[in-house]
VOZATI-148855 format. One record per residue (C-alpha): residue number from 1; residue in three letters; x, y, z. Coordinates in Angstrom, 2 decimals, decimal comma. Layout:
<sites>
SITE marza bavex      px      py      pz
SITE   NUM   ALA       X       Y       Z
...
</sites>
This chain:
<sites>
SITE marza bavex      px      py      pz
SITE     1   UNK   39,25   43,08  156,48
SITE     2   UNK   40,25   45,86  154,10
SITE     3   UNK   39,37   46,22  150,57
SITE     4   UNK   41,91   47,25  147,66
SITE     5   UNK   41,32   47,85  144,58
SITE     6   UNK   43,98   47,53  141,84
SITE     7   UNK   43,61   50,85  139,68
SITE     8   UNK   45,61   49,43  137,06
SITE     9   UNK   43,63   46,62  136,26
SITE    10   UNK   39,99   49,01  137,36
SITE    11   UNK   37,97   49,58  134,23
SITE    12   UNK   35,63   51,87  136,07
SITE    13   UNK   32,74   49,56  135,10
SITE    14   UNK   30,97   50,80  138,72
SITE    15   UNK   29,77   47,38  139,53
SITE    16   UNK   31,17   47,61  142,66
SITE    17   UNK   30,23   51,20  143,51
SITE    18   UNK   26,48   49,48  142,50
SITE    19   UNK   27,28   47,15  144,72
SITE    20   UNK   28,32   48,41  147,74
SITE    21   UNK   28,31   52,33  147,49
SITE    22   UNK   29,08   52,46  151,24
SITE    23   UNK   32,44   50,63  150,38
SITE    24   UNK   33,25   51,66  147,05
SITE    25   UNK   32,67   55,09  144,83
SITE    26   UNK   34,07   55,73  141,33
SITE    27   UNK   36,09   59,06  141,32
SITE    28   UNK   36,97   61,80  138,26
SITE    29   UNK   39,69   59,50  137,18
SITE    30   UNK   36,87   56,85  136,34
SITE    31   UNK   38,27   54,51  138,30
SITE    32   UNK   36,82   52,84  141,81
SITE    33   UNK   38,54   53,94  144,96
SITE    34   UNK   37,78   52,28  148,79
SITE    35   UNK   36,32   55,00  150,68
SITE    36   UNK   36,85   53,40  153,56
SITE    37   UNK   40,43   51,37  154,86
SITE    38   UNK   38,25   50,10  157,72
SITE    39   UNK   34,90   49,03  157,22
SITE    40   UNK   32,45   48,05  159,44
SITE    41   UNK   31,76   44,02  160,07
SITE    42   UNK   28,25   45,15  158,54
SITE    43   UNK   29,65   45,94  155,42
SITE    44   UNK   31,35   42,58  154,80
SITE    45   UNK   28,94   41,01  152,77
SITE    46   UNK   28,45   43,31  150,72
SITE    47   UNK   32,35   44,27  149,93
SITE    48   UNK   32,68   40,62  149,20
SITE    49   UNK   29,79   40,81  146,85
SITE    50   UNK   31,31   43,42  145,46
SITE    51   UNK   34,88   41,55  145,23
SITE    52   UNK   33,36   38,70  143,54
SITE    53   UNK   31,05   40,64  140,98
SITE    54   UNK   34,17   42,85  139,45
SITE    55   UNK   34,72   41,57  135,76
SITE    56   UNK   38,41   42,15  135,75
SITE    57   UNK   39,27   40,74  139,28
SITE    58   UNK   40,67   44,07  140,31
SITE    59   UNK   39,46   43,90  144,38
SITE    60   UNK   40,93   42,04  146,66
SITE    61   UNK   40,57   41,78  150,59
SITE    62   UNK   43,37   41,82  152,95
SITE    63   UNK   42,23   39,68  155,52
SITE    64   UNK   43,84   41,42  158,94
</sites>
């Protein structure tokens, strides 16, 4: 699994830093950013909370 987020549909809302902070943090540019390409099976959940919670569908996960 790895988590993308699509900066030019991000509205830097921070639902998904709220989330899953461990995942997901919202830099200077306002925008969310993955801070990690390779999470952790633990994190999962939480990154697909985090996936389905975002207003303006701009996560997706790369299943690999």
């Amino acid at each position: 699994m790895r988590p993308v987020v699509d900066r030019d549909l991000c509205i830097g809302c921070g639902l998904c830093q709220d989330t899953c902070p461990e995942a997901f943090v919202i830099e200077d540019d306002n925008l969310a950013h993955v801070i990690t390409e390779n999470p952790e099976p633990e994190q999962y959940d939480c990154i697909r909370e985090a996936e389905e919670v975002c207003p303006v569908t701009a996560i997706t996960i790369v299943e690999e």
